[in-house]
C-alpha positions, -999 to +999 in steps of 0.1 A: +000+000+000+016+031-009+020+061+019-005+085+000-031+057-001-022+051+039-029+086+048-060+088+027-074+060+047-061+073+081-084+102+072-114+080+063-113+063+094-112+098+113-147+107+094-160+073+112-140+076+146-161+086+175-149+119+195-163+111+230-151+103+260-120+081+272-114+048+286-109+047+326-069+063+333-047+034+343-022+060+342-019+100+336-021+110+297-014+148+288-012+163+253+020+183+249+007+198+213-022+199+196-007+204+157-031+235+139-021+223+101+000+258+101+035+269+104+035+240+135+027+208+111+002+190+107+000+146+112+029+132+126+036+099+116+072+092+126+081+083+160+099+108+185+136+106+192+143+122+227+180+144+222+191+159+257+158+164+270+139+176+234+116+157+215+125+157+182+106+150+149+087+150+118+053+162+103+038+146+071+022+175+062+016+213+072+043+235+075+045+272+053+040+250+021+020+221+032+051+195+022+058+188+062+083+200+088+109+189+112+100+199+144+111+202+183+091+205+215+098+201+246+085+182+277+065+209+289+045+212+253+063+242+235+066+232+201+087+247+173+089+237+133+126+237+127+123+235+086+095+238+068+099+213+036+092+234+000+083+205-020+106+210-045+147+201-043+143+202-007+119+173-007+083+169+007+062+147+028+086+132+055+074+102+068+108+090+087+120+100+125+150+117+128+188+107+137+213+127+159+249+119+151+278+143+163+252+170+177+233+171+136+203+156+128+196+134+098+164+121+080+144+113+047+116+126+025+094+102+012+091+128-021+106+158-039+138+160-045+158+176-076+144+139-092+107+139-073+120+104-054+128+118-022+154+128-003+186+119+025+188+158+046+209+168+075+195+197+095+211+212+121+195+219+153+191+260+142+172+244+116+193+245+084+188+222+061+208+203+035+200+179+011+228+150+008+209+126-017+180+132-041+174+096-053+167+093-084+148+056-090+148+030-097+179+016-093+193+036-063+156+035-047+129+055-043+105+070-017+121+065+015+096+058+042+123+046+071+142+066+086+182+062+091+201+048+119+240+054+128+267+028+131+302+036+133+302+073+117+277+058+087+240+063+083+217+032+069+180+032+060+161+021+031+137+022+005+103+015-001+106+011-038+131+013-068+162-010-067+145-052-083+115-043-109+100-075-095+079-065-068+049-044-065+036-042-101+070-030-113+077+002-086+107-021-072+110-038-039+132-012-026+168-010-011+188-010+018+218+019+019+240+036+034+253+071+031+279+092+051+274+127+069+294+143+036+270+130+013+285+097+001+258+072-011+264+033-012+235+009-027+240-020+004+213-045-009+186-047-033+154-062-015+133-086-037+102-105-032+124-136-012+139-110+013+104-091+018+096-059+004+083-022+013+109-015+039+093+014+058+105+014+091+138+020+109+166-008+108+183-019+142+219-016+143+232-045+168+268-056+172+279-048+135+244-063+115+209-045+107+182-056+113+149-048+094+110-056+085+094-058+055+056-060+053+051-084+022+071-108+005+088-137+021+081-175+018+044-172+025+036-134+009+032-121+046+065-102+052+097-110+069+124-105+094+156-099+076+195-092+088+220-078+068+253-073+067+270-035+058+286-051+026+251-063+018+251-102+027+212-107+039+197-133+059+157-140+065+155-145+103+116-157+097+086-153+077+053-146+084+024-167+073-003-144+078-021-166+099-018-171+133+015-156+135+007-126+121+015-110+091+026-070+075+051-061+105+057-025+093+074-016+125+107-011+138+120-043+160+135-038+197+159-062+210+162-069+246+190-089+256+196-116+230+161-116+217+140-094+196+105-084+203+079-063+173+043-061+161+021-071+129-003-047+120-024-084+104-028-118+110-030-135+147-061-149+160-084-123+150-068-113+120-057-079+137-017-083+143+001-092+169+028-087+194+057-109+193+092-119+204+118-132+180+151-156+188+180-145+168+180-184+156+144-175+144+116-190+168+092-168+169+065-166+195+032-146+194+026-128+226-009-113+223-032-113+192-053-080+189-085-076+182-104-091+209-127-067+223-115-034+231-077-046+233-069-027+199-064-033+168-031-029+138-004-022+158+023+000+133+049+014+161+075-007+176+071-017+215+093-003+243+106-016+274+095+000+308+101-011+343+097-049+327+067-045+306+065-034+266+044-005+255+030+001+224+001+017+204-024+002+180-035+026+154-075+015+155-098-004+179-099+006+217-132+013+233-133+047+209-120+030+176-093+056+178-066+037+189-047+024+222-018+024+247-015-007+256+011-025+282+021-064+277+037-085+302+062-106+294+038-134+303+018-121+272-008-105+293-021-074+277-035-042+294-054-016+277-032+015+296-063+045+277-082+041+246-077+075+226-103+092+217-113+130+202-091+158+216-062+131+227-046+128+190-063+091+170-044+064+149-016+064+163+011+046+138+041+051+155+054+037+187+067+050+219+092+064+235+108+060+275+125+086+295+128+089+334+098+067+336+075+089+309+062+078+275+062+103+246+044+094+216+025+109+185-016+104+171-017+111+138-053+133+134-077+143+157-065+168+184-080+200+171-106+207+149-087+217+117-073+196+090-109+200+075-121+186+106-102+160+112-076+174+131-043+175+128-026+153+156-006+156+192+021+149+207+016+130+245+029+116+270+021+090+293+029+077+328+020+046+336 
């Protein structure tokens, strides 16, 4: 499903979504900014990344030209757009989180560009901007979706096209890369239907390897868990089936000691995703299967570990169909921590972040009334 199509849907569901009142508080929810579609942003759909005690991030949309922003706010709620994207050779609509490395901060645009593929930016925290790549597709990549992570002084993300013509009706299964702070660009891998395809959340650097998601492709058509090397020697870890295990992970994986731990946003027992752990020799185990009840539904951000639970969000279902917090123990018991709803920020698609005990996160719509009425999405926080 491409991004546009994703968004366009998000919005549907926010025309059906009801605005009334919350679930019960297990814990204390506050929104830190309500995004007005202006100069602020509008729809945040990448997760946070907490840099000496700022949240930073990106918008989809909004901004002075409507292409999205990068943005900063801080604990207490102030919010300020660092760059407003033009759309143009700056690139528009980014879709990724962004990276500190050596005190500047690093991302992609899922569009624009000098070649209308997207773009690889640096922006530095007074909020100039620099682009580093423009892809140009198909055989570099294009549209970016993930955003990049650091090992040893290099950058690595990926693409969610260009790179194999085999996938996707022809729009390419996308690429892994990697490019340096001075603008240096290395193809790393080519995905293809057998590694999985649509890369469109962060890789996990661990000891030397990435490791990655791909929501289709795969033995069984129902995404995979890949690793891959920096000189581009990939490994399938597993494979979904779509069945019980779950199928379309499209978030980023967290590892937590030697085993790794992520969410389908389809598939399990009531065809809703899952949450589930991962050996690094590839047993997988399913830990909760959403979609019973009011437990959630389509989990798209990865979990996070606090004081020995994982907390995520799912980006429908919840007793206002707007969306959850939810808690799970490592038992695999789940808890429902608030159902969002109305002026907390709905469909949520990005996960969670921990500091000091606090969870910071984003909803994509709702919020405020603008955004032709849909609103135009928060940023939170949470304490259990």
């Amino acid at each position: 499903m491409s991004h546009l199509r994703r968004c366009a849907l998000f919005c549907l569901a926010a025309i059906l979504a009801p605005l009334g009142s919350v679930s019960a508080l297990a814990g204390t929810f506050k929104v830190l900014h309500a995004f007005q579609g202006g100069p602020d942003g509008a729809n945040p759909a990448a997760p946070l990344t907490l840099i000496r005690g700022k949240l930073y991030a990106t918008t989809l949309y909004g901004g002075s030209g409507g292409d999205g922003t990068a943005y900063l706010a801080n604990k207490k709620g102030k919010e300020k757009a660092l760059y407003a994207f033009g759309g143009v050779t700056d690139g528009a609509d980014p879709f990724s989180t962004l990276t500190e490395m050596d005190g500047v901060l690093y991302g992609t645009t899922s569009s624009g560009g000098a070649n209308s593929q997207g773009t690889i930016f640096s922006l530095t925290p007074d909020g100039k901007e620099t682009v580093l790549y423009s892809f140009t597709g198909p055989a570099d990549g294009r549209f970016p979706l993930s955003g990049l992570v650091a090992m040893d002084g290099v950058l690595y993300g990926a693409t969610a096209a260009g790179g194999d013509s085999s996938c996707n009706g022809g729009s390419g299964c996308g690429v892994v890369f990697s490019i340096t702070p001075d603008g240096t660009f290395n193809t790393v891998c080519r995905l293809s239907n057998d590694s999985g395809w649509y890369v469109s959340a962060n890789l996990l650097a661990v000891s030397g390897r990435l490791y990655g998601t791909a929501p289709n492709g795969g033995a069984n058509g129902a995404g995979t868990v890949f690793s891959l090397t920096p000189k581009g020697k990939l490994k399938v870890l597993y494979s979904f089936s779509g069945g019980a295990d779950g199928g379309a992970p499209v978030a980023s994986l967290t590892r937590v000691k030697d085993t790794f731990y992520g969410t389908t946003r389809s598939g399990g027992a009531y065809g809703e995703g899952v949450a589930f752990s991962l050996t690094a020799s590839g047993t997988q185990t399913v830990l909760h299967s959403f979609g019973s009840g009011t437990d959630g539904a389509q989990p798209e951000g990865s979990l996070t570990p606090l004081n020995g639970k994982f907390y995520g969000t799912t980006n429908s279902g919840g007793a206002n169909s707007g969306g959850t917090i939810f808690s799970i123990a490592p038992s695999g018991k789940e808890v429902v921590e608030r159902s969002l709803a109305g002026s907390d920020g709905i469909f949520p698609n990005a996960g969670l972040i921990a500091h000091k005990g606090i969870l910071y996160g984003v909803a994509y719509t709702a919020g405020s009334a603008n955004c032709g009425g849909f609103g135009c999405g928060t940023v939170f926080s949470y304490v259990p």
